[in-house]
N, C-alpha and C positions, 0 to 999 in steps of 0.2 A: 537377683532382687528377692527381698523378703516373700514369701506368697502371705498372701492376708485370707485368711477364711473364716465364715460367719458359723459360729458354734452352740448359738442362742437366739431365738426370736419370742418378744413379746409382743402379743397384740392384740388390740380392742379398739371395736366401732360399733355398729348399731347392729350387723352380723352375730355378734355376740362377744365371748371374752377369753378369748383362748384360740391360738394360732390355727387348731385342725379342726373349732367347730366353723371358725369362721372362714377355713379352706372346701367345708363340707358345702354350707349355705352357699358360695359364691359358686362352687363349680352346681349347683345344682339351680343356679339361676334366680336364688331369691335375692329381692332387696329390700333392703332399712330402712326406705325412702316412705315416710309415710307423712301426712299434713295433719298437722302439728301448729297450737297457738301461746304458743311460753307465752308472749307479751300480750295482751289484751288491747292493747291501742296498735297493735301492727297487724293483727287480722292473721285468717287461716291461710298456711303457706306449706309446701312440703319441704319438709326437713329430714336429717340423717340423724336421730340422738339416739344416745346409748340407752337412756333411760326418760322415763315420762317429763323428768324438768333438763334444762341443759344442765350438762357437765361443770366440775369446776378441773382448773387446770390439774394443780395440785393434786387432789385424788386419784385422777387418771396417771400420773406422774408415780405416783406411790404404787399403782396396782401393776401398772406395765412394766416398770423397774422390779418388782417383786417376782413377777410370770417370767421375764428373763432370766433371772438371777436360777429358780426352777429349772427353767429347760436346758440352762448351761452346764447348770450342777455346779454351779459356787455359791458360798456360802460366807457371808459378810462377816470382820471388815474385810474390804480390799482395800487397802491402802497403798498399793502399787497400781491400781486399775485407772483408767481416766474413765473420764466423764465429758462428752458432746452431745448434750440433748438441746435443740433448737427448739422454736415457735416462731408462729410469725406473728400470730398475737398475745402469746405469753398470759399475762394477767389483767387483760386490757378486760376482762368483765367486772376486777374487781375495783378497775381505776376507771369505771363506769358510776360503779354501785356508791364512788366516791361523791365524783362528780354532781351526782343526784342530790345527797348528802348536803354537800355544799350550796346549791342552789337555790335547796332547800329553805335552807337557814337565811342563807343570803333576802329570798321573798320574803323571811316573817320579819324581818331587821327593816324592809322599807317600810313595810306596813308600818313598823314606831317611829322610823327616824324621818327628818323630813330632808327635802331635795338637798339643801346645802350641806347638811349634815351628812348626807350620804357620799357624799366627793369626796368627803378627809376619813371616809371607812376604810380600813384596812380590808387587803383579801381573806375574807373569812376561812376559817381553820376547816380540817379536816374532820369535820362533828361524826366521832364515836372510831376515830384511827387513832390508835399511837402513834409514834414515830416510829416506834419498831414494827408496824403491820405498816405503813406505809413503805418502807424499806424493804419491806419482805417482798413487796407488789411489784420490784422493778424488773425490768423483762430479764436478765439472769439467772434470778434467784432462784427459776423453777431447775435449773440444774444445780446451780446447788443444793437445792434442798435431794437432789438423786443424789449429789456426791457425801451429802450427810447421812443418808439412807443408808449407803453401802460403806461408807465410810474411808471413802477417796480422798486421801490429800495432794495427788498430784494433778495432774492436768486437770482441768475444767473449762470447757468453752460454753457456748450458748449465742448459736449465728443465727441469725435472722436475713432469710432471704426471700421473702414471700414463698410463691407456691415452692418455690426449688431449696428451699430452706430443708427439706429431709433427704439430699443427695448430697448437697453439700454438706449437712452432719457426716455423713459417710467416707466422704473427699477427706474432711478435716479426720477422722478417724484412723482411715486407713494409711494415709501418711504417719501419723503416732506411731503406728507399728510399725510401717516400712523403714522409718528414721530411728528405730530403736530404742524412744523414747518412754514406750510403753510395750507390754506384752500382751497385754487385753487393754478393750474402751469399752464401756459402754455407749452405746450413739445410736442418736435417731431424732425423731420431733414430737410434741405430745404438741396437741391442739383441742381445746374448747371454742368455738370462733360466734357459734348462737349466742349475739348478744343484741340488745337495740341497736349499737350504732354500726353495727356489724352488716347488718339487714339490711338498715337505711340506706347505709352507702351505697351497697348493691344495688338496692331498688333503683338508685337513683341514675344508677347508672344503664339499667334498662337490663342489669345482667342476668338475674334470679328468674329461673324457670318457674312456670305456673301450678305445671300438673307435673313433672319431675324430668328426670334427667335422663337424656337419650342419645350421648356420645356417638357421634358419627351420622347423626339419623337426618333424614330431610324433612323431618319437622320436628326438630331440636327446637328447644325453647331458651336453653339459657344452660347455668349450674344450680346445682342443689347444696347448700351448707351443710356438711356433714363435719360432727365428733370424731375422734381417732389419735389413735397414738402405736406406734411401732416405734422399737427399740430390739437393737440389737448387740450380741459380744462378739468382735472382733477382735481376732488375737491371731501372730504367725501360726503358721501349720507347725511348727516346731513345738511351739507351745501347746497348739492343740494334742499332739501326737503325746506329748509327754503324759498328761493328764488327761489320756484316753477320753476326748470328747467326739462329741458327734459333730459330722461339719453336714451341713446344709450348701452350703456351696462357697466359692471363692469370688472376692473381689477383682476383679482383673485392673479398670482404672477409669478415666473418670474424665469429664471435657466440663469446664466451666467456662461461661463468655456473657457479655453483655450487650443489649444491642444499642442501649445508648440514643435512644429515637424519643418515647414518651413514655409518659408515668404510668398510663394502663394499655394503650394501644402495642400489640404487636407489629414487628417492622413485618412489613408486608411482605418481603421477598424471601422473608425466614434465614437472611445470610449468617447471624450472629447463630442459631441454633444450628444450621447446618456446618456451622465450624467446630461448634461443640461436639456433635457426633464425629467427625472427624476427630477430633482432639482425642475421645474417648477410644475411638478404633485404634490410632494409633500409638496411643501409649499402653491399652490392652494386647499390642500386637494381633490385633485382626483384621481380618479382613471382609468388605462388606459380604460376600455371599459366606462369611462362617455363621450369620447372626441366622438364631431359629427362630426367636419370639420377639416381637415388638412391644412391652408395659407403655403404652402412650399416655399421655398426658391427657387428654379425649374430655374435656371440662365440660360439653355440652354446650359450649356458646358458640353462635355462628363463625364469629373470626376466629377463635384457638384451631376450631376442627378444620376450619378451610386451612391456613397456611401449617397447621401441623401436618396434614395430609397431602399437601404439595411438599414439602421438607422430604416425606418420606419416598413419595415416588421420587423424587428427584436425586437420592440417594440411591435407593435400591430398586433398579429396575428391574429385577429379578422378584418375583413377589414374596414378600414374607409375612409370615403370620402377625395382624396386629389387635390388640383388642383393650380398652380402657375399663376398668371397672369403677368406675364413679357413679354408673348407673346404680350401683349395689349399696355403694360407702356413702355417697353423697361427695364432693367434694372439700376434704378434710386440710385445705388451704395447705400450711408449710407442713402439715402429716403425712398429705398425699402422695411425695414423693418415696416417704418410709414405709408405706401399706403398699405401694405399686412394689420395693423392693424384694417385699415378704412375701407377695405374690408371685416374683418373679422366682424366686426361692425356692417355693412351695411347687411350681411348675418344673423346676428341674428335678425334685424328690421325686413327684408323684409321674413326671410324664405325661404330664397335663396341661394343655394351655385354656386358661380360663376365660369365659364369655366376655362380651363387653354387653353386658345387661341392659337391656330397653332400647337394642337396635331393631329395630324390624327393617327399615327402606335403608341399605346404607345410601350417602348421597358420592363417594368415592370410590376410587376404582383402587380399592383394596383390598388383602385379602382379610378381610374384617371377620374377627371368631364371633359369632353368634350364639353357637352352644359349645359346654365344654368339649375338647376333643383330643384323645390320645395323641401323642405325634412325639417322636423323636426329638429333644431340646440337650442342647449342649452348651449354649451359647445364648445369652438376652441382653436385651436393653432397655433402661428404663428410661423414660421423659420426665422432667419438669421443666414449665415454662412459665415464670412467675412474673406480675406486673413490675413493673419498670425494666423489661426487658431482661430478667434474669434468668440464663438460660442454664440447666443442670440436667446429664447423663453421664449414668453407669454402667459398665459391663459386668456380667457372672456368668460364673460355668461351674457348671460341676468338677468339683474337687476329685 
């Protein structure tokens, strides 16, 4: 089988903007998590932003595809290269901004028109959109606009799987390669998600933590909405070898499942995810006591951390190392699983397995990293576990 190995990472979250400062910050236990009021009518909340206003997708899309393109040492066009950059919310801030817009107009139109007259109005337009910035706004487009970047005309996807949406960029990736399709991808998720209805939703749902995020902790409050984006170059080790790059580690493979139960509720007994780790072991060819590190999914809400930490005992009774950094990043929805793989990365370079930030009590009988810690890594796994039960894991090892 092809070997797929990662030869490039780009990355950016409120950490800062570049893969080693924001490997420095994490292992040194700081977080991005600070309270923060972008909207005025939603009040003071803690949030993960990169910068004082939210992010727009786009920009972050242009900066994180450029930081890759750098660290891999290619140099555009690629016109043989693919393109899988995901979101799970793509451009939904700017098909907010429309919204608004519209509704706008739509209140000063009743103000003139009267009751009857209003029934035979047409749906008022897109006040101050072309048709071509409407087009531009649909959830694809932010990968193509990377593939116009680099100047890729073959493959281009853009999957959408909520939180697990940046494992599975990588699934769809490393198959390109493995099928021969392509010799490099570019792939990963970029996410801006601070938006009003973004917030709302949450709130509504009881999900968003108060004072921040505390992955594994027994007085977790919720998730924290955090900015981000990782991306990555993936290309065979034959390729890599040729044009002497640097490998950061290898793909091994990959477990995707669904649990098929409800639209945000996890299935309780965790079966659909503990198949996926299965799925992932054994298409990676390992076996449960090879894994060194655990990237968990660790979202800070009651139910993710109770049934993701039954999943894991139930798996590995042998204890292994596990630790979420969301506490750091915030939780950066379909990003999250592309920053847990950069971290995952980063801990087989350096030797290091990274904290899971803002635990103090765990409430689990695991062996939970609270500060950073030297240790022997060969072997990791990352989690996502995204609403409507989409479940995504990967394996890596050192090349």
């Amino acid at each position: 089988m092809v070997a797929v190995v990662v030869t490039g990472i780009g990355l950016v979250c409120s950490l800062g903007a570049s893969v080693e400062e924001i490997w420095q910050q994490l292992i040194a236990s700081y977080s991005g998590i600070k309270l923060h009021q972008p909207f005025p009518e939603l009040g003071l909340l803690p949030l993960s932003l990169i910068g004082k206003q939210p992010a727009h997708v786009r920009t972050l899309t242009q900066q994180v595809v450029s930081s890759v393109l750098r660290d891999a040492g290619l140099v555009p066009p690629l016109p043989n290269c693919g393109v899988v950059i995901g979101s799970s919310r793509s451009h939904q801030a700017s098909w907010e901004k429309m919204a608004r817009q519209m509704y706008s107009r739509s209140e000063r139109e009743e103000q003139r028109e009267s009751v009857e007259k209003l029934t035979e109005y047409p749906d008022p337009p897109l006040s101050g959109y072309s048709p071509i910035a409407w087009l531009d706004n649909l959830p694809h487009m932010n990968a193509i606009a990377a593939a116009r970047q680099i100047g890729a005309t073959g493959v281009v996807l853009a999957p959408m799987a909520a939180c697990a949406t940046g494992i599975w960029a990588i699934a769809q990736a490393a198959l390109l390669v493995q099928s021969g399709q392509c010799q490099q991808v570019i792939a990963g998720a970029v996410e801006a998600p601070i938006t009003p209805l973004s917030i709302t939703g949450f709130q509504q749902m009881g999900a968003l933590a108060k004072t921040g995020a505390y992955p594994f902790d027994r007085q977790r409050e919720g998730l924290v909405l955090g900015e981000g984006a990782a991306v990555f170059v993936l290309e065979s080790a034959q390729s890599a070898k040729q044009r002497q790059g640097k490998v950061y580690g290898q793909i091994l493979g990959c477990g995707l499942t669904a649990d098929a139960y409800h639209i945000s509720s996890i299935e309780p007994e965790g079966r659909s995810a503990i198949a996926a780790v299965k799925q992932c072991l054994e298409r990676s060819r390992l076996n449960k006591s090879d894994i060194d590190y655990i990237h968990a999914h660790g979202t800070g809400t009651l139910q993710n951390d109770r049934v993701e930490s039954s999943v894991i005992q139930r798996l590995f009774p042998q204890p292994v190392a596990v630790s979420s950094t969301k506490g750091a990043t915030g939780h950066t929805l379909g990003a999250s699983g592309a920053l847990g793989i950069a971290f995952s990365l980063m801990a087989l370079k350096h030797q290091i397995l990274p904290p899971c930030v803002g635990l103090k009590q765990p409430e689990f009988d695991l062996d939970l990293v609270k500060t950073a810690r030297e240790s022997q890594i060969q072997h990791t796994l990352c989690f996502s576990f995204g609403f409507g039960g989409q479940n995504a894991v990967v394996a890596l090892s050192q090349y």
